[in-house]
N, C-alpha and C positions, 0 to 999 in steps of 0.2 A: 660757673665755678671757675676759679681764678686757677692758675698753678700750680701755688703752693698746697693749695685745698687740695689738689688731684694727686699731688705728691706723697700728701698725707692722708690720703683715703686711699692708698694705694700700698702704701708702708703700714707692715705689718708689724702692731702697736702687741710686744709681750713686753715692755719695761712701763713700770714696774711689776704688773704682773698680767696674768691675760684673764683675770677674773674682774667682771667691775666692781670695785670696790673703789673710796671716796679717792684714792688714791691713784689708782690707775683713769679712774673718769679728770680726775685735774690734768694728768698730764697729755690726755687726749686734747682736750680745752687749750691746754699750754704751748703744746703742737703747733695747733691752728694760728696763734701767734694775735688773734685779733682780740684779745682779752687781758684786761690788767693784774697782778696777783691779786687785789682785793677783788675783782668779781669773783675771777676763779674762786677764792674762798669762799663767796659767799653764795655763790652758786651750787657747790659741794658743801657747804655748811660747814667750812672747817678756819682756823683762823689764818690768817696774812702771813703769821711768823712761821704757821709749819708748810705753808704754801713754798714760803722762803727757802727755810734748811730743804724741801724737798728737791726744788730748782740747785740747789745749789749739790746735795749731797748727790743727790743723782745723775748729776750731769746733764740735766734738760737742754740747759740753754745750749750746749754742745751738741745736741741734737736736733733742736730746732734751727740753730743755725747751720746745719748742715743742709736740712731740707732746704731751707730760702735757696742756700747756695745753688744745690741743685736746679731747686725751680729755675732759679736768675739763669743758671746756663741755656736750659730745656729751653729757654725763651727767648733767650739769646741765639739759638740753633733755627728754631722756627724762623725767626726774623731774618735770617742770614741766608736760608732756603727761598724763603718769600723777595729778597730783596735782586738775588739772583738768577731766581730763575725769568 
């Protein structure tokens, strides 16, 4: 398990809601970052465009690129530990 995965399996996922439903399961998938919106949809059986407004209306991608960030530090930390000690 990489990172960002631990990042995100660690981050407690209530947006958009804490019930699964098609909508809370995409953006768990959207999280994880290694999926395109047309799988995502078609994985959750819903289409590309409302994958889209959801990314967008919800502010996913401000989310998900927040974890990376983190991740990239968290490993950036490790490595700086590792290098110096």
């Amino acid at each position: 398990m990489n990172d960002l995965e631990n990042t995100y399996q660690n981050t407690v996922i209530e947006k958009p809601d804490s019930v699964d439903t098609p909508k809370s399961h995409a953006y768990k998938l959207y999280l994880k970052g290694d999926l395109s919106q047309k799988k995502i949809a078609e994985s959750v059986g819903i289409g590309e465009q409302t994958i889209s407004k959801w990314i967008k209306n919800g502010e996913w991608k401000i989310t998900r690129d927040e974890l990376e960030r983190d991740s990239m530090l968290r490993s950036n930390d490790k490595f700086s530990k590792f290098v110096l000690e």
